[in-house]
Every structure is written in C-alpha cells, then in structure tokens.
C-alpha positions as CSV (number, residue, x, y, z in Angstrom):
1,X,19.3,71.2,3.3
2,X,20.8,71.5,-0.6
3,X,21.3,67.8,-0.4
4,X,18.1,67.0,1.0
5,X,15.9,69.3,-1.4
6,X,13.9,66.6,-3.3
7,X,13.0,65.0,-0.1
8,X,11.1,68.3,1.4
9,X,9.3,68.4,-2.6
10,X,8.7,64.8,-2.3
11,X,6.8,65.0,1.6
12,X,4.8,67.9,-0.4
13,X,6.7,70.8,1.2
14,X,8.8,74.1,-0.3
15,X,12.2,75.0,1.3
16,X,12.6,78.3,1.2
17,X,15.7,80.3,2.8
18,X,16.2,83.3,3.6
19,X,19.2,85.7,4.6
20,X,19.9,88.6,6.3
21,X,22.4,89.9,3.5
22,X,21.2,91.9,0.6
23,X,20.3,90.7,-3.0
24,X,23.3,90.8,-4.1
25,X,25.4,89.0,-1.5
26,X,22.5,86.8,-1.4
27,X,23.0,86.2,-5.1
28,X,26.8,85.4,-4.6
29,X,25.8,82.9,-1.9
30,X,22.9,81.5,-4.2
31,X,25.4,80.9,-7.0
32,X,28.7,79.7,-5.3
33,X,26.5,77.3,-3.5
34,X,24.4,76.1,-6.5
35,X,21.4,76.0,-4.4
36,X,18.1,74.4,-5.9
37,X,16.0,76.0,-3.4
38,X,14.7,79.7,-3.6
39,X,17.0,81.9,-0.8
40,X,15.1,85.4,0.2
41,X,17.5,88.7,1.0
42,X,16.3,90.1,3.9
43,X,18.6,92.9,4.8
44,X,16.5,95.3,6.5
45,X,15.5,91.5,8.6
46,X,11.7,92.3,8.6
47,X,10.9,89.2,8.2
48,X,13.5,88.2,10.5
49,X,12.0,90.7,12.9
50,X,8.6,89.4,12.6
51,X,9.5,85.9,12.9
52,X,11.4,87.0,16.6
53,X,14.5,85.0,15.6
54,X,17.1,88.0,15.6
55,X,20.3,86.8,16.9
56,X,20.7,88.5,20.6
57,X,24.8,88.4,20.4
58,X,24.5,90.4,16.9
59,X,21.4,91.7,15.9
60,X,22.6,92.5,12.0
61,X,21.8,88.3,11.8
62,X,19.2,85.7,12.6
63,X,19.3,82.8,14.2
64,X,19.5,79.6,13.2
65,X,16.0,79.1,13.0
66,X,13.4,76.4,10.6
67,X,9.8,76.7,10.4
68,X,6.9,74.9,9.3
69,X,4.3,77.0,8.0
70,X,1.2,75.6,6.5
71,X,-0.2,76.5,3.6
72,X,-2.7,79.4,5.5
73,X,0.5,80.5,7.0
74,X,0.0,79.6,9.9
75,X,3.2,78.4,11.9
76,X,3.0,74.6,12.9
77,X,6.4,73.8,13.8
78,X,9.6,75.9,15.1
79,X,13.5,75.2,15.7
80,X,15.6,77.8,17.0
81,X,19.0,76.9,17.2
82,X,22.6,78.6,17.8
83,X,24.5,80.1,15.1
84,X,26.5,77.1,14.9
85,X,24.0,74.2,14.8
86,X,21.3,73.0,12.2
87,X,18.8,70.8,13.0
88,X,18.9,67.5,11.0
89,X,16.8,67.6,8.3
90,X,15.1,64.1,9.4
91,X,14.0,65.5,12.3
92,X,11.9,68.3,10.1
93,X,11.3,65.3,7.8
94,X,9.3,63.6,10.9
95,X,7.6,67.1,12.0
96,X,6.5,67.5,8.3
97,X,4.8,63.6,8.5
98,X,2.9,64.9,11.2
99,X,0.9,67.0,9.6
C-alpha cells in the first residue's frame, strides 16, 4: 500500500490503516515503516469489532481486511483475506473506478 499511496490520492480516495496494537506500538510501526498514510490504534478493536473482521484463530487481531467506504460512510466495497495475504492494490484500484 506505502508504495502505492499517491495512486489512492490521485483516484480521489484516503488510505487509512488501522491496527489492533496500541498508540504506541502503532507509533513504532508508523515510524520504522515511514508510512505516508495515516495508521489508527485500535487496541480495544472496536472498530475492528464493528467492522466483523476479528480474526477467528486469534481474536486479539483482525483480519486482513480493505474497505471502500464512501464519503457518507457507507461501505461500497469489502475484501477479507487471511492473515497472510493482501489483496493487490490494482484490484482496489479497479473497485475504486467503479464508483
């Protein structure tokens, strides 16, 4: 996603992350990583919760999980997938064209 940042800004949309650890291990990751996109600590995952993407094998995580919400909120687009897989970000690059 890092290296695909200015592509999301440029189709119009905000990339926003957000992790189950707390601010400052969220911080840590924020900083070692140089990311250019806002990342949201979650650690009491109610966000997480309300989304319905906590991991079933661990329930301290969430899944791997991207979501296209327009701008009333409303969610026009979901991807769950396992802990170990992303979705390529051309594929959420076509599903943003599309709206």
């Amino acid at each position: 996603m890092q290296d695909n940042y200015d592509k999301f800004k440029a189709a119009g949309a905000e990339l926003i992350a957000i992790s189950s650890d707390n601010v400052a291990g969220t911080k840590q990751t924020v900083d070692k990583e140089v990311l250019k996109y806002p990342v949201l600590a979650d650690k009491d995952r109610e966000t997480i919760k309300a989304y319905n993407v906590v991991d079933p094998a661990n329930n301290r995580l969430a899944r791997a999980s991207s979501f296209i919400l327009k701008r009333d909120g409303t969610v026009a687009w979901v991807n769950l997938d396992e802990w170990n897989e992303r979705i390529p970000t051309a594929k959420i690059l076509t599903e943003l064209g599309k709206l």
